[in-house]
Each structure stands twice: as C-alpha cells, then as structure tokens.
N, C-alpha and C positions, 0 to 999 in steps of 0.2 A: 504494500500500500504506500503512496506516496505521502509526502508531506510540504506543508508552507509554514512560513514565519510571517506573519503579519507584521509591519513596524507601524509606529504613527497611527494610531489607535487612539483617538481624543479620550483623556482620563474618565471625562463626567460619562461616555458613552459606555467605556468599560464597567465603570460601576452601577449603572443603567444594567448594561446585559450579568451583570454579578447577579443583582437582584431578583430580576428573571429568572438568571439559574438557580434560584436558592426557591424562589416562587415555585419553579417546575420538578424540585426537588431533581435536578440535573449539573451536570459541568458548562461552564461560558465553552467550554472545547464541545462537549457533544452539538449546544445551540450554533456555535458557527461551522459545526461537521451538516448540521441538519440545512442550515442556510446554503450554503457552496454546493450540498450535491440538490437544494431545490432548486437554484441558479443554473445549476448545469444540465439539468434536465429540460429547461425553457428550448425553443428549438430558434434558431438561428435565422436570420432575415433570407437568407437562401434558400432553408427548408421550408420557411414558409411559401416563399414564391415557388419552388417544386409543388408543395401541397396545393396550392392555388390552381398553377396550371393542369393538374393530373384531376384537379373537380371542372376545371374550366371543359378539357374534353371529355371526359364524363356527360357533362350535362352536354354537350352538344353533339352526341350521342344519343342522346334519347329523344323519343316522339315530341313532338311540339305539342299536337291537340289532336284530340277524336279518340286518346285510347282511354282505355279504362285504368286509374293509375292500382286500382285492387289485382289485376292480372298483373300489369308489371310489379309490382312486391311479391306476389305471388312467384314468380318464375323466378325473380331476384334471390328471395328465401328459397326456393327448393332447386338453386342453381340450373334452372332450366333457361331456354332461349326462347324467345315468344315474336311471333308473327304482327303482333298488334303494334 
C-alpha cells in the first residue's frame, strides 16, 4: 500500500478534523484514508465525456416515436432484439 505526507495542514483545520475523529470515535488518519480514496473514486472530466458520448449513441440508437417503450424494456431486460 502506498503512502503520502501531507505538509501545511492549517492548525485550527487539524484540530477541527481531531475533533471529528474523537466524535467518530476514529483516527484524523483513517478520516483522511476515507477522504482520498472518496476523491479518487470521482471519475475524471475524460470519463465523463466517454460516458456522455457512449449515452449520446445509445440514445440515437433507439426508435424516435411509434414504438411501445414496454417492448423495448422488455427485450432490453431479457436481452433480446426487437423489431419495433
């Protein structure tokens, strides 16, 4: 597992997240282990614009108007291809 040293850490913010930790009955180390990997988890301006464009053709993929959107979920759920 990797590690970081944080410097320059403003005092009153530290004693702020002490407090916290003593509140959550936890370490100011496990709250900023829980912050970093909730930071890192957020997905990146890139993947958003992949996810964007992969709904973009998607949706223009599918019928405009006239079908019944109960068959297409229907065939969506049970991985079938549908005519309508």
């Amino acid at each position: 597992m990797g590690q970081i040293l944080v410097r320059k850490i403003d005092d009153e913010a530290l004693e702020r997240l002490k407090r916290l930790a003593a509140d959550r009955k936890t370490s100011v180390e496990a709250l900023a282990r829980q912050a970093i990997e909730r930071e890192a988890e957020q997905r990146t301006v890139g993947e958003l614009r992949d996810l964007r464009s992969e709904f973009e053709k998607f949706s223009r993929s599918l019928p405009n108007e006239g079908v019944d959107s109960a068959v297409l979920l229907r065939a969506l759920r049970d991985g079938n291809e549908t005519d309508d």
